[in-house]
LONU-448552 format. One line per field, with one value per atom (N, C-alpha, C): residue in one letter; residue number from 0; x, y, z. Coordinates in steps of 0.02 Angstrom, whole numbers, m for minus. Layout:
code: [A;...]
pos: [NUM;...]
u: [X;...]
v: [Y;...]
w: [Z;...]
***
This chain:
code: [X;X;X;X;X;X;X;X;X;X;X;X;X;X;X;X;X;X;X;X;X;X;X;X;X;X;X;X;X;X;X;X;X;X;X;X;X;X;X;X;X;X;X;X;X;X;X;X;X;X;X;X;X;X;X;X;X;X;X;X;X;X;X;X;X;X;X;X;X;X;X;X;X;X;X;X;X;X;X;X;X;X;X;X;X;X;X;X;X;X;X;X;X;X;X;X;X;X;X;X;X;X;X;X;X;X;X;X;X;X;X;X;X;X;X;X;X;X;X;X;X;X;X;X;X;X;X;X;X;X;X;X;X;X;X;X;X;X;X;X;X;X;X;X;X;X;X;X;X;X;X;X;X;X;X;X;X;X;X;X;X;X;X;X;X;X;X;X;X;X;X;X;X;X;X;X;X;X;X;X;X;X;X;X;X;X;X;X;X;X;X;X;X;X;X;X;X;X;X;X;X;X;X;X;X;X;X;X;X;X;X;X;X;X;X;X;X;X;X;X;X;X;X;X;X;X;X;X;X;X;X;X;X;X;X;X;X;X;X;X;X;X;X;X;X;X;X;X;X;X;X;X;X;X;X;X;X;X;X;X;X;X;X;X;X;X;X;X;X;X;X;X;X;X;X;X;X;X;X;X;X;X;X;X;X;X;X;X;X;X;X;X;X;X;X;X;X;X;X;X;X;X;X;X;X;X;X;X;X;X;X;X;X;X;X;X;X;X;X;X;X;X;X;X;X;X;X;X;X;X;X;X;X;X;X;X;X;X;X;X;X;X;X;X;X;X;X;X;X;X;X;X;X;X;X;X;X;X;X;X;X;X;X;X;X;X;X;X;X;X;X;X;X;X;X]
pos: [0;0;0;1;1;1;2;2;2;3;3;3;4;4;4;5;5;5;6;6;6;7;7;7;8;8;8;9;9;9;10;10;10;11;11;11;12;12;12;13;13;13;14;14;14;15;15;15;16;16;16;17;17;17;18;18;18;19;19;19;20;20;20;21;21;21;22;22;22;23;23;23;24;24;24;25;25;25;26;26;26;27;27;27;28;28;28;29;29;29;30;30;30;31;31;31;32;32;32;33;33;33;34;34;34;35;35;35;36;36;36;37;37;37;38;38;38;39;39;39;40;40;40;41;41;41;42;42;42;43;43;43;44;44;44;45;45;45;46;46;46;47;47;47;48;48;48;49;49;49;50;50;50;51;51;51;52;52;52;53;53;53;54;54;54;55;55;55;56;56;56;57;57;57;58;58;58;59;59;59;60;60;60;61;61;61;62;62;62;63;63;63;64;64;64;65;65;65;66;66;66;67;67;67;68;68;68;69;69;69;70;70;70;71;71;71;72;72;72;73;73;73;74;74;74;75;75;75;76;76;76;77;77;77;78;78;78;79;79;79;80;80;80;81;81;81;82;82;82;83;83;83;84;84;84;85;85;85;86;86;86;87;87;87;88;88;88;89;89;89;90;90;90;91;91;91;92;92;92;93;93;93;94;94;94;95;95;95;96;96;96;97;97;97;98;98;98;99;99;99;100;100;100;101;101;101;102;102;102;103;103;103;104;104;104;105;105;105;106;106;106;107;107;107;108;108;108;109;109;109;110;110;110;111;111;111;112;112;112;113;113;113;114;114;114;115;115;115;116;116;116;117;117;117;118;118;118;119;119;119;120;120;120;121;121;121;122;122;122;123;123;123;124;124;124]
u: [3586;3525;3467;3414;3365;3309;3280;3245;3181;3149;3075;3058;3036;3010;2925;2909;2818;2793;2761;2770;2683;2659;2606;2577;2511;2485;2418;2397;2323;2276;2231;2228;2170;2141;2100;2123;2102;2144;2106;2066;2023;2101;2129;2162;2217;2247;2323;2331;2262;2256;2292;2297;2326;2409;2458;2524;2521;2560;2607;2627;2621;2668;2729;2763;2846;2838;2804;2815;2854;2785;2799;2867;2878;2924;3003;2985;3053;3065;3010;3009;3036;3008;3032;3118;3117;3219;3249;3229;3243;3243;3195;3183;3236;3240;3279;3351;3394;3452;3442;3412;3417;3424;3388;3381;3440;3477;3554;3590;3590;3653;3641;3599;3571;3539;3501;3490;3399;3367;3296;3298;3242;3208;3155;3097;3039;3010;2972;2911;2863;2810;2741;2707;2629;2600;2536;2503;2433;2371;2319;2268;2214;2169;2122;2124;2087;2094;2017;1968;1907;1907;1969;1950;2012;2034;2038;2011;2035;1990;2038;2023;2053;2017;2070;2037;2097;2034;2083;2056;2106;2067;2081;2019;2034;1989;2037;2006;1974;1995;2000;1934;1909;1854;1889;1864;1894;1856;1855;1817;1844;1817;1834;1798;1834;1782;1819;1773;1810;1794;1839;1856;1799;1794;1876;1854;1929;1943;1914;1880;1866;1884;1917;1927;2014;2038;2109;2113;2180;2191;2265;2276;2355;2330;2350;2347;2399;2451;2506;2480;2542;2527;2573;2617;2674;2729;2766;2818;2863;2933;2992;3014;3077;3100;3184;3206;3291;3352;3393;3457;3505;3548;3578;3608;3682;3726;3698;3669;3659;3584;3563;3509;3518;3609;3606;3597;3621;3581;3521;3500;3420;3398;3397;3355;3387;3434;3458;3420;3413;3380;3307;3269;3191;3190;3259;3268;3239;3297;3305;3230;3183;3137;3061;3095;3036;3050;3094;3146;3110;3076;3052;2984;2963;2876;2873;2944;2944;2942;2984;2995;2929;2910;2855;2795;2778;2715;2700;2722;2725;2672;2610;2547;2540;2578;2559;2607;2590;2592;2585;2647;2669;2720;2725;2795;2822;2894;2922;2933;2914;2928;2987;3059;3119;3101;3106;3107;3151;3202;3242;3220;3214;3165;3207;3180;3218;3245;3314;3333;3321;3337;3291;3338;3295;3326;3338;3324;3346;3265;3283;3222;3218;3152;3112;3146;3175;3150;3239]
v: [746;744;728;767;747;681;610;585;572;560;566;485;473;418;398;354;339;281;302;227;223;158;152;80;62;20;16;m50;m50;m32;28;63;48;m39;m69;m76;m68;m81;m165;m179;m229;m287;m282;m331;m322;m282;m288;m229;m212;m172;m120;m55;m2;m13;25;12;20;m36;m42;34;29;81;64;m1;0;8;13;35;111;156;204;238;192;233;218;163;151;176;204;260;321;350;410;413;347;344;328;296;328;368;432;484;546;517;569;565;501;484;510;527;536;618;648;730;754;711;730;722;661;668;708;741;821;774;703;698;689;711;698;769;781;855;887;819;831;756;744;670;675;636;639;596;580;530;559;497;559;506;571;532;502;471;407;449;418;472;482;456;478;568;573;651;704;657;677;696;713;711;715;693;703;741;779;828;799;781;726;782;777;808;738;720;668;706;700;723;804;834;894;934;869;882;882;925;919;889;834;818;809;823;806;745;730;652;656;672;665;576;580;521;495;430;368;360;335;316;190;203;105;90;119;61;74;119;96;53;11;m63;m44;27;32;111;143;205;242;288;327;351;297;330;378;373;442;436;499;525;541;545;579;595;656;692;674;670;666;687;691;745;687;652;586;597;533;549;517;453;408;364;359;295;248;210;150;191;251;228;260;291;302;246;196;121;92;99;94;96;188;193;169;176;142;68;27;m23;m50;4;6;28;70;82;19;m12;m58;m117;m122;m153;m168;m106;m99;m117;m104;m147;m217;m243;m308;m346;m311;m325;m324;m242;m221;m252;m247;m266;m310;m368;m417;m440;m423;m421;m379;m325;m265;m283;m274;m268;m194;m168;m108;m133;m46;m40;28;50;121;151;176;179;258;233;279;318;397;431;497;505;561;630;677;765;792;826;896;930;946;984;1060;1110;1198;1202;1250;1246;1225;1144;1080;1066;1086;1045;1002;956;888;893;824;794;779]
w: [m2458;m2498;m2450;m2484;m2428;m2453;m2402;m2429;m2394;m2403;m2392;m2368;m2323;m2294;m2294;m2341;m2314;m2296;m2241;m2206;m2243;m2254;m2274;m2257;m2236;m2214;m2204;m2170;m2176;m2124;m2137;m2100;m2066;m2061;m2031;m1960;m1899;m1858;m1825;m1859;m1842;m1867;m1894;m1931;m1882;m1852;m1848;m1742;m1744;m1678;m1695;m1645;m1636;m1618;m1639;m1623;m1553;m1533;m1487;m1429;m1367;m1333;m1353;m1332;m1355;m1415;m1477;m1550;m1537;m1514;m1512;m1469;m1413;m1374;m1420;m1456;m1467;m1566;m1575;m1618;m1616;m1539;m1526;m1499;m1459;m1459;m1535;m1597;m1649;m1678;m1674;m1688;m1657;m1614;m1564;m1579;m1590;m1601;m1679;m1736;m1789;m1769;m1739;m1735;m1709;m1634;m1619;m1668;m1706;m1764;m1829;m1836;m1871;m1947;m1928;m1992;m1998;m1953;m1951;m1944;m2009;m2031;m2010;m2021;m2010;m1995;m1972;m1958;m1935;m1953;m1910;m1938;m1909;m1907;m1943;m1964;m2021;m1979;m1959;m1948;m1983;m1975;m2031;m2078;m2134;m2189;m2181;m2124;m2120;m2093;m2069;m2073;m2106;m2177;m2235;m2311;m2353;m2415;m2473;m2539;m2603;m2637;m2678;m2736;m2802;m2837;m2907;m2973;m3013;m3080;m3135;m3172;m3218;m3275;m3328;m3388;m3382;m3338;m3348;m3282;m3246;m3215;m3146;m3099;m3032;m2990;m2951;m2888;m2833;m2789;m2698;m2657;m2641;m2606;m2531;m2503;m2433;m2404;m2353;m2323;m2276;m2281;m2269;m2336;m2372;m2434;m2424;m2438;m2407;m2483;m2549;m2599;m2593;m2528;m2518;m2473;m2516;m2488;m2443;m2453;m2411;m2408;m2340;m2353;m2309;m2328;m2288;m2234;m2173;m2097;m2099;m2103;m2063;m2128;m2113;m2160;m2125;m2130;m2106;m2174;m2171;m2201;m2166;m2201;m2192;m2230;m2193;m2234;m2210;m2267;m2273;m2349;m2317;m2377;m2444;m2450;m2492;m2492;m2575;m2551;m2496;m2499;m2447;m2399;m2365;m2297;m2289;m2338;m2324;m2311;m2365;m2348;m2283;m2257;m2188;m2129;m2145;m2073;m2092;m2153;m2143;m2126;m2151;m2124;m2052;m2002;m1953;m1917;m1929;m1934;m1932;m1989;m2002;m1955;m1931;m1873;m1833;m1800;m1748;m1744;m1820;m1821;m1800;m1849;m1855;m1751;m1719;m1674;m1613;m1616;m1569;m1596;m1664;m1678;m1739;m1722;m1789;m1823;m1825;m1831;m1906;m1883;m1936;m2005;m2056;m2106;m2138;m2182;m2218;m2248;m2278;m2298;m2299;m2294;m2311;m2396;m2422;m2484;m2466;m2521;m2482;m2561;m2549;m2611;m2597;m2624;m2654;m2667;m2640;m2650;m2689;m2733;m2786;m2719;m2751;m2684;m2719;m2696;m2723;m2756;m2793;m2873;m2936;m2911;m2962;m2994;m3053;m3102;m3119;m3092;m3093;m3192;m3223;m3263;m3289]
***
């Protein structure tokens, strides 16, 4: 099954600084050990959301508000995609993952939110 990883946090860097080199390097030797054992799909990192934008419809009206979003209090850095037998070890490897914040950059504050994808074919409900 495939599950969806979002890492999300505060995207002040005044509060918590820019990650870590050992964050990152020892991201990418997780990343890499997940791709040899055929279970990392997809991942990547999202930049500010100042050179993002939302398009919301409420009540039937559409608007776009481009970025930076300043009344988000958490906003999604990066996503991975994974092909894994079970919730436990999905929450495993984000475990293992958040592991590494805890370790390289204890400053920062997030979280992974682990979510389950329709696999093709299968109808949501």
């Amino acid at each position: 099954m495939r599950y969806m990883m979002i890492v999300k946090g505060d995207e002040n860097v005044d509060r918590s600084g820019p990650p870590p080199l050992g964050l990152m390097e020892a991201i990418d030797k997780l990343g890499q050990e997940a791709a040899k054992a055929g279970k990392m799909l997809s991942f990547g990192g999202l930049r500010p959301t100042a050179d993002g934008a939302r398009i919301r419809i409420t009540n039937g009206k559409l608007t776009i508000t481009d970025g930076p979003f300043t009344e988000a209090k958490e906003v999604i850095g990066g996503f991975s995609i994974m092909n894994l037998a079970s919730k436990e070890e999905a929450i495993e490897e984000a475990r293992r993952f958040m592991e590494l914040h805890r370790i390289h950059w204890p400053q920062w504050n997030g979280e992974t939110e682990v979510r389950a994808m329709f696999e093709e074919g299968e109808m949501p409900g």
